[in-house]
C-alpha positions as CSV (number, residue, x, y, z in Angstrom):
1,X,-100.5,29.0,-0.1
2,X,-102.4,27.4,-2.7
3,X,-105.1,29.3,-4.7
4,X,-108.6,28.8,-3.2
5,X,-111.0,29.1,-6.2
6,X,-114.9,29.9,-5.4
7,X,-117.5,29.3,-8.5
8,X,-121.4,30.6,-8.2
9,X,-124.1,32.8,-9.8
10,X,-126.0,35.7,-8.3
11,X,-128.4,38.4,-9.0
12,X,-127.0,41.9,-9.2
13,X,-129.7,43.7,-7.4
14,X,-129.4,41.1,-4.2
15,X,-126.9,40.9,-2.2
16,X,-123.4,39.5,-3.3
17,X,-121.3,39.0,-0.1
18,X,-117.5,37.8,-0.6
19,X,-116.5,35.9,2.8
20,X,-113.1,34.5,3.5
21,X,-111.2,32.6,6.0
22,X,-107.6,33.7,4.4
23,X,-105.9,35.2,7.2
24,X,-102.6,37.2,6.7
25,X,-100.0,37.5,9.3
26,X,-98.4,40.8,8.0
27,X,-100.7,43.1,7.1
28,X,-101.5,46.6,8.7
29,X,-104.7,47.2,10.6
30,X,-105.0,50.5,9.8
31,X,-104.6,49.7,5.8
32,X,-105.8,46.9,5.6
33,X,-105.8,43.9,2.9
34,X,-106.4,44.6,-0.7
35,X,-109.6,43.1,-3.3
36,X,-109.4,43.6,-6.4
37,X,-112.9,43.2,-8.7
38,X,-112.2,42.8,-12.3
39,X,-115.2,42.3,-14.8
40,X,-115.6,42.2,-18.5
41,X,-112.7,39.9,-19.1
42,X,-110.6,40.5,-16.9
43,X,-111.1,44.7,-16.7
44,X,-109.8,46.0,-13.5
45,X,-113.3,47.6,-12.3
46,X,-112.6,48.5,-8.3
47,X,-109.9,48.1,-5.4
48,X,-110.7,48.0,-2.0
49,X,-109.3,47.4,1.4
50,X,-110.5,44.9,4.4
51,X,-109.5,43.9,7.5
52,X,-110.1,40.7,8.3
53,X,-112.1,38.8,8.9
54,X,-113.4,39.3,5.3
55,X,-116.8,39.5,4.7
56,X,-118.0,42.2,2.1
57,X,-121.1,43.1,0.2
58,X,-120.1,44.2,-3.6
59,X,-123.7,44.3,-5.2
60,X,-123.8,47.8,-5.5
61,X,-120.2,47.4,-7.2
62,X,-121.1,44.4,-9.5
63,X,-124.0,46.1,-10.5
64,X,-123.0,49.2,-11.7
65,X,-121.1,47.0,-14.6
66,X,-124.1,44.2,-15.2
67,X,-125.7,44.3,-18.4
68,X,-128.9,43.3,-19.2
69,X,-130.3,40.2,-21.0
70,X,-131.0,40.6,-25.0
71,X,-133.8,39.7,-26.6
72,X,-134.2,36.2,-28.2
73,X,-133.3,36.1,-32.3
74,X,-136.5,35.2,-33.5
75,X,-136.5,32.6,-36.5
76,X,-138.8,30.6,-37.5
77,X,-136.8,27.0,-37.2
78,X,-138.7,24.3,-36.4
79,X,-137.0,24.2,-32.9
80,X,-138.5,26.3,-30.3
81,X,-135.9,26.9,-28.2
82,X,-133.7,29.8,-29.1
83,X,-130.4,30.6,-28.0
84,X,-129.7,34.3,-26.2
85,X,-126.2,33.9,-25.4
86,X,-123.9,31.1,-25.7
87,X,-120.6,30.3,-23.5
88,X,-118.4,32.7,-25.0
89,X,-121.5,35.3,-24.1
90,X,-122.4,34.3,-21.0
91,X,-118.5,34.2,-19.7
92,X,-118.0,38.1,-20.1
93,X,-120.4,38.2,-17.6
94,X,-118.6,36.7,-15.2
95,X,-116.7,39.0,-12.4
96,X,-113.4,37.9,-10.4
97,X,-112.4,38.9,-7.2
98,X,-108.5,38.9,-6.3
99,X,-107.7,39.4,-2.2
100,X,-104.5,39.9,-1.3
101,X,-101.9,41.4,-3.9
102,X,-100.2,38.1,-3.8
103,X,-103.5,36.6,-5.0
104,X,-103.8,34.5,-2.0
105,X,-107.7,34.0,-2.2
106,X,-109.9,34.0,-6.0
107,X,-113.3,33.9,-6.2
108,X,-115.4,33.9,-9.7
109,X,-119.2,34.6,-10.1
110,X,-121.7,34.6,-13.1
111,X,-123.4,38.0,-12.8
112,X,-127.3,38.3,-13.5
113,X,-128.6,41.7,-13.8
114,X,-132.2,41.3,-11.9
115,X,-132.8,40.0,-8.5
116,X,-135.3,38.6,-6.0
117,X,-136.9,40.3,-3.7
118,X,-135.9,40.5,-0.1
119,X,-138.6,38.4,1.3
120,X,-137.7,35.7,-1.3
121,X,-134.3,36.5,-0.6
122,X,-134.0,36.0,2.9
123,X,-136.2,32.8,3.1
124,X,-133.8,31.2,0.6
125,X,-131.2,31.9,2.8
126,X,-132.6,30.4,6.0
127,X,-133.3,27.9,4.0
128,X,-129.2,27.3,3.5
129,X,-130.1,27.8,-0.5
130,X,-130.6,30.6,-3.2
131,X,-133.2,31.5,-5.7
132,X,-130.4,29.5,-8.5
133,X,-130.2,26.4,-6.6
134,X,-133.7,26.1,-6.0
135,X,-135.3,27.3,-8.7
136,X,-133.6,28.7,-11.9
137,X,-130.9,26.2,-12.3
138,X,-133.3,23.1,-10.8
139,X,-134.7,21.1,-13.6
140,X,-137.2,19.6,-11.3
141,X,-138.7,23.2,-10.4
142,X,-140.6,26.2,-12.9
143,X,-137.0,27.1,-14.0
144,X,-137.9,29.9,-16.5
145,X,-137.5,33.7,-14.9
146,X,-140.9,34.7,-15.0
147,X,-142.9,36.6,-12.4
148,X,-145.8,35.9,-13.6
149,X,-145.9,33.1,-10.6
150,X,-143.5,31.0,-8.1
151,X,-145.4,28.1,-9.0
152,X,-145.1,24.9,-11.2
153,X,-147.8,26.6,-13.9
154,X,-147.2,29.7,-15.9
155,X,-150.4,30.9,-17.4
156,X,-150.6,33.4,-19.5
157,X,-152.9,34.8,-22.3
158,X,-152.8,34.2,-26.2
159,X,-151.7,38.0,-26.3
160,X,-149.2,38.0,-23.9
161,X,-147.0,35.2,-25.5
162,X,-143.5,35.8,-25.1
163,X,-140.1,33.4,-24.7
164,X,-139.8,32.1,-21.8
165,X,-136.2,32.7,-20.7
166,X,-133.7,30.5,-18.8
167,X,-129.9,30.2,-17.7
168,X,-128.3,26.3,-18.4
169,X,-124.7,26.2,-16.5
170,X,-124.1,22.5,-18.1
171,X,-124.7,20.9,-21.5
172,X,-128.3,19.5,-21.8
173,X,-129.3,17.2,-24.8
174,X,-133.1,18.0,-25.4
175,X,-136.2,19.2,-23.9
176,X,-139.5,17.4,-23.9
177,X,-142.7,19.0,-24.4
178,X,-145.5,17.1,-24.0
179,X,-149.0,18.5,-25.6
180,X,-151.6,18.0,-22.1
181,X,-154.8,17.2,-23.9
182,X,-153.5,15.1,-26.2
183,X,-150.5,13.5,-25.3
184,X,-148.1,14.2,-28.0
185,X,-144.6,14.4,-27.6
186,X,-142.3,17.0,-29.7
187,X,-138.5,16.7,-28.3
188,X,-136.5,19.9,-28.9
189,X,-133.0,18.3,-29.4
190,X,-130.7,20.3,-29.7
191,X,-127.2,19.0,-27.6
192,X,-127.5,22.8,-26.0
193,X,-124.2,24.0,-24.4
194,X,-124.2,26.5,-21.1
195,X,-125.6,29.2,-21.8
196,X,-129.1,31.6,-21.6
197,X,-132.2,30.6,-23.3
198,X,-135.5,31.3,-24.4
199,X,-138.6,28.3,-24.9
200,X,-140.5,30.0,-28.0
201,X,-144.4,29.3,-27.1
202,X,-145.6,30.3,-30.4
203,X,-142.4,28.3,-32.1
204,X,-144.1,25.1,-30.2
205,X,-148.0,25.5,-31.0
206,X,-146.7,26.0,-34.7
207,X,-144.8,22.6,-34.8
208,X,-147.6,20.9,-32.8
209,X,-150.2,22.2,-35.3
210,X,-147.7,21.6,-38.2
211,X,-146.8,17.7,-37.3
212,X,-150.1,17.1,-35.3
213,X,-153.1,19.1,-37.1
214,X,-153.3,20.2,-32.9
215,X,-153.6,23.9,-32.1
216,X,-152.4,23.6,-28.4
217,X,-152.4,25.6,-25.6
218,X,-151.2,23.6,-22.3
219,X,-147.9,21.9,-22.3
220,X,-146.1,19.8,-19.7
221,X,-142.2,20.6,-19.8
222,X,-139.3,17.8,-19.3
223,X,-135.7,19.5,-19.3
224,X,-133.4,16.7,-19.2
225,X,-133.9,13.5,-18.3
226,X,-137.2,12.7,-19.9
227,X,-139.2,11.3,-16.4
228,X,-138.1,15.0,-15.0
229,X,-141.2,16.5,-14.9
230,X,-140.8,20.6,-14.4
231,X,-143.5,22.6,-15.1
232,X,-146.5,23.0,-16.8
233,X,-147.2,26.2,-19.3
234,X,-151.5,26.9,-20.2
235,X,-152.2,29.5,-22.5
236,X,-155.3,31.0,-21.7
237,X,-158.1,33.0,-24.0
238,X,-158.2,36.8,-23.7
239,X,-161.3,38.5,-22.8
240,X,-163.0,40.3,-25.2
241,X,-162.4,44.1,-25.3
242,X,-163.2,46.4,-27.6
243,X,-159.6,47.8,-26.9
244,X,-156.1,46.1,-25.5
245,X,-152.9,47.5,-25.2
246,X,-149.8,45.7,-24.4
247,X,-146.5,46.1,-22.7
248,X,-143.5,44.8,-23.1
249,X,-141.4,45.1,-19.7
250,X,-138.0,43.9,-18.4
251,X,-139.3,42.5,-15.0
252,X,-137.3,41.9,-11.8
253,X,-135.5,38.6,-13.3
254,X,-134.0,40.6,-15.3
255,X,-135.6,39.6,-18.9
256,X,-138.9,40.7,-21.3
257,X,-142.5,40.0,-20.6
258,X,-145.5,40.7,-21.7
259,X,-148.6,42.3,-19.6
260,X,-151.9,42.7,-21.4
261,X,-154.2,46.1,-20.5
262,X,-157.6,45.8,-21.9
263,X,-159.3,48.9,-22.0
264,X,-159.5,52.5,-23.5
265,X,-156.3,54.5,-23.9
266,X,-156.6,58.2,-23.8
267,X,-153.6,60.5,-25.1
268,X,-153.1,63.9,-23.3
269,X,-150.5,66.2,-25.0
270,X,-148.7,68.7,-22.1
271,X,-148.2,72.1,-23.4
272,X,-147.7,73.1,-20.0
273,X,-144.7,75.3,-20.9
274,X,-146.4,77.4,-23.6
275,X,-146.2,80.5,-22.0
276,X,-142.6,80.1,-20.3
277,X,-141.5,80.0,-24.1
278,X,-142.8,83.6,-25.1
279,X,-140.6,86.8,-25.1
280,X,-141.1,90.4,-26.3
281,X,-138.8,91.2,-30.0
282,X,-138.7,94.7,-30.8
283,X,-140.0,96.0,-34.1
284,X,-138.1,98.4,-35.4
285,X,-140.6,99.3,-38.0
286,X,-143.3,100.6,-35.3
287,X,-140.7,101.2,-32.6
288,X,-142.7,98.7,-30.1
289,X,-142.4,95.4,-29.2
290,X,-144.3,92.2,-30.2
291,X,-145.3,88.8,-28.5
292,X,-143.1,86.2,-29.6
293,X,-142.2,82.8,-28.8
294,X,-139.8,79.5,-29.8
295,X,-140.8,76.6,-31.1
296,X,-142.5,74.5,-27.6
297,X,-142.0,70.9,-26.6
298,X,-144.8,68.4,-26.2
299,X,-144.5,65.7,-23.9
300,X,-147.5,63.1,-23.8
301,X,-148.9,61.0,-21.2
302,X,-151.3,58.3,-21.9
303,X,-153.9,56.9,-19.3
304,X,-155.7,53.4,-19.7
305,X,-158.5,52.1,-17.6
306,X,-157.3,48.7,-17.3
307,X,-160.0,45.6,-17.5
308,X,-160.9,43.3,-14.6
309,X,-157.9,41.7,-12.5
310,X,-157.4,39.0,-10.4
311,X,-154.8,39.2,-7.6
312,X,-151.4,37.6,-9.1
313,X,-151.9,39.5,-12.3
314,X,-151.9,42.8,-9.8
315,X,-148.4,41.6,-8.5
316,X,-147.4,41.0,-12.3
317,X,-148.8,44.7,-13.2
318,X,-146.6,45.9,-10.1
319,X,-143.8,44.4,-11.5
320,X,-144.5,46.0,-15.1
321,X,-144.9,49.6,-12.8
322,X,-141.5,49.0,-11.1
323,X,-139.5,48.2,-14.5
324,X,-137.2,50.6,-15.7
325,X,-137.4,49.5,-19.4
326,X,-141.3,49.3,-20.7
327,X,-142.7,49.5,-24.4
328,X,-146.2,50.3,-25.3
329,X,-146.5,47.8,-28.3
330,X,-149.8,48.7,-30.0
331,X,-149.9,52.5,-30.3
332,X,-148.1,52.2,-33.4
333,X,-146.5,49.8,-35.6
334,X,-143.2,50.1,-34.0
335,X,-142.4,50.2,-29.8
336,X,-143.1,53.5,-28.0
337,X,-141.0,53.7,-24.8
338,X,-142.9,54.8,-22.0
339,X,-142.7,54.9,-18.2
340,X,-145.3,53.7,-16.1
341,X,-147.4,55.4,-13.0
342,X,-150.8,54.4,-11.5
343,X,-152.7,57.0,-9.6
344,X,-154.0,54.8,-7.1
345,X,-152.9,50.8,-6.7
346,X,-155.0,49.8,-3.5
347,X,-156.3,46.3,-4.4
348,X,-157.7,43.2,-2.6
349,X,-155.9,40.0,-2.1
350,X,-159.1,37.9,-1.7
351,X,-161.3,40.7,-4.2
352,X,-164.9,39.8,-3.7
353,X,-165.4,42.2,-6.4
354,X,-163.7,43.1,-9.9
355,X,-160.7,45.0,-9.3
356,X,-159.7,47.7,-12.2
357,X,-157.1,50.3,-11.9
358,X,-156.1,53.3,-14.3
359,X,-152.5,52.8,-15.6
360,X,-150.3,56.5,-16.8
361,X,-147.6,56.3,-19.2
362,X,-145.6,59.0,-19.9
363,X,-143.6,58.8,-23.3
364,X,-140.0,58.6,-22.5
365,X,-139.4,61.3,-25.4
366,X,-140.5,64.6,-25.4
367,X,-141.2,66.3,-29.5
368,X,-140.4,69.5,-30.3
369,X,-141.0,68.5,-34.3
370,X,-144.4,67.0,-34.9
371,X,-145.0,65.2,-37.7
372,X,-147.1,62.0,-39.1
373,X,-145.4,59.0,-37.7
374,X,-143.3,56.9,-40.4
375,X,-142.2,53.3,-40.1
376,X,-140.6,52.4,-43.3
377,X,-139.7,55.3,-45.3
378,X,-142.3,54.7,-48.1
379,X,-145.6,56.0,-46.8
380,X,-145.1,58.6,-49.4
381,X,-144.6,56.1,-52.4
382,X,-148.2,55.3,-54.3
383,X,-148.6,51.3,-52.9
384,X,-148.2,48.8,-55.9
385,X,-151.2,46.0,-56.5
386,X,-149.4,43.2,-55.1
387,X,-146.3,42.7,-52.9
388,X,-142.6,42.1,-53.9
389,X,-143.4,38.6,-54.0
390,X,-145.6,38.6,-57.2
391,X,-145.0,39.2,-60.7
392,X,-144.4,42.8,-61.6
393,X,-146.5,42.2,-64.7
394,X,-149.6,42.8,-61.6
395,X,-148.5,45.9,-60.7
């Protein structure tokens, strides 16, 4: 029989259901018919038995192996789309199915870690289509993996710029941006292979300012053909606060955003476990014994009163609560991993008033050594006049 070969992509987190019409004469009902999933190149990852007719759901399987989408390599070239992962990245993310130890039936799939949720899910699917088809691999749709919205405009605010990620499965030449209020054209050309990508927002108001003298903030995407209009992006202005926090979060797509908290953050040390940590040490010297104790731990939560919200940015905070990999980027100079809580999310769909909500975030690290923080290793070094950059005759 000849091979029967089955291409696709799918999220990790949704479902992932291998169906086939390969029927075997001589096999044993009570054994079955073998699968084989190999991932990673070809890395034998799980064996299973079926009886037919085949129809199995390995999500649980394939996701156990997925790995998550890097972060973009932020340069400063005057193209503002960056490349995440080319072919020979993306490919090891494939996973192959064998059935049958004669290889009878193959079937291949791109692997996404992320997923959709099950409402979106299951009205793809009685609409005969997928979240890929539809969406992330249609140029004539929002393609970038945002949840920010489902619609054809992503707004978001000056402090919440981030790439915008998307997957490519075939060679594109350029991408058109088009500046809205003025009508200027930059063309990111490129000749981009497969292959995940991020759009560079800050990238493209530095190039429109740079060649235009235009600082812009709402752009019309072409990906493509250039009369294929896909989406539009506007950049918003952030309230004024006398106190913003953000977060970077990997959201449900499976890649980093950015969510913007304005309002005041509290820090609450936990030295809960103080007394659990004493004992009694005898002294020989008085023949008694004296209190005594080991060096505690501190965890730390933090608590922010979060400014006025309107009802799609609550669905983008739940997203940021539900993530399993958030930063707090404005504590400190560097990223402070933290997961998220909120002590009461009861909002409004239609609010007739402002909504605000208070936001916990417990440091993923607990200290047993405090200290001042450092971030380069030469806080202790008397700073010179100038920077590297000048003459040392300055300094």
């Amino acid at each position: 029989m000849d091979s029967n070969v089955k291409k696709g992509i799918a999220f990790s987190k949704n479902p992932i259901l291998l169906r086939s019409s390969l029927t075997v004469d001589d096999y044993n009902p009570i054994t079955g018919i073998p699968f084989t999933v190999y991932a990673s190149g070809m890395n034998q990852r799980y064996v299973g038995r079926y009886n037919q007719p085949f129809s199995v759901n390995i999500s649980e399987i394939v996701d156990a192996y997925a790995y998550t989408i890097g972060e973009p390599i932020m340069t400063y070239h005057i193209n503002g789309v960056r490349e995440v992962e080319d072919p020979g990245t993306i490919s090891e993310r494939k996973i192959y199915v064998d059935i049958t130890e004669d290889n009878l039936d193959e079937w291949e799939c791109l692997i996404i870690a992320g997923g959709v949720s099950r409402q979106n899910y299951r009205r793809y699917a009685r609409m005969k289509t997928d979240a890929f088809e539809a969406r992330f691999l249609n140029n004539a749709n929002n393609f970038f993996m945002t949840t920010r919205t489902a619609g054809w405009r992503i707004v978001m605010k000056e402090t919440e710029l981030y790439p915008l990620y998307f997957i490519s499965l075939e060679k594109f030449l350029y991408m058109t941006v088009v500046e809205r209020t003025t009508g200027k054209t930059l063309i990111q050309d490129g000749n981009f292979d497969s292959g995940i990508f991020a759009l560079d927002i800050d990238a493209l108001r530095k190039q429109f300012f740079d060649e235009y003298g235009v600082l812009s903030n709402s752009f019309d995407i072409y990906k493509g053909d250039p009369s294929q209009y896909s989406c539009s992006i506007v950049i918003e202005r952030s309230d004024p606060a006398r106190e913003r926090y953000r977060l970077k979060f990997r959201n449900s797509l499976g890649v980093f955003e950015i969510i913007e908290l304005a309002g005041e953050l509290a820090i609450t040390p936990d030295y809960a476990a103080a007394d659990e940590a004493r004992f009694s040490r005898y002294d020989a010297e008085t023949d008694d014994f004296t209190a005594d104790r080991e060096r505690i731990t501190r965890p730390q939560s933090l608590t922010i009163e979060t400014g006025v919200m309107r009802a799609d940015t609550v669905r983008f905070l739940m997203d940021m609560i539900g993530s399993e990999e958030v930063y707090l980027l404005d504590l400190s100079e560097l990223p402070v991993k933290v997961i998220p809580s909120i002590e009461e999310l009861k909002y409004k769909p239609r609010p007739e008033t402002p909504q605000k909500f208070t936001v916990k975030l417990q440091m993923a690290e607990d200290e047993t050594n405090i200290m001042q923080d450092i971030i380069d290793g030469t806080e202790g070094r008397k700073p010179r006049v100038f920077s590297k950059q000048f003459s040392k005759q300055f300094n």
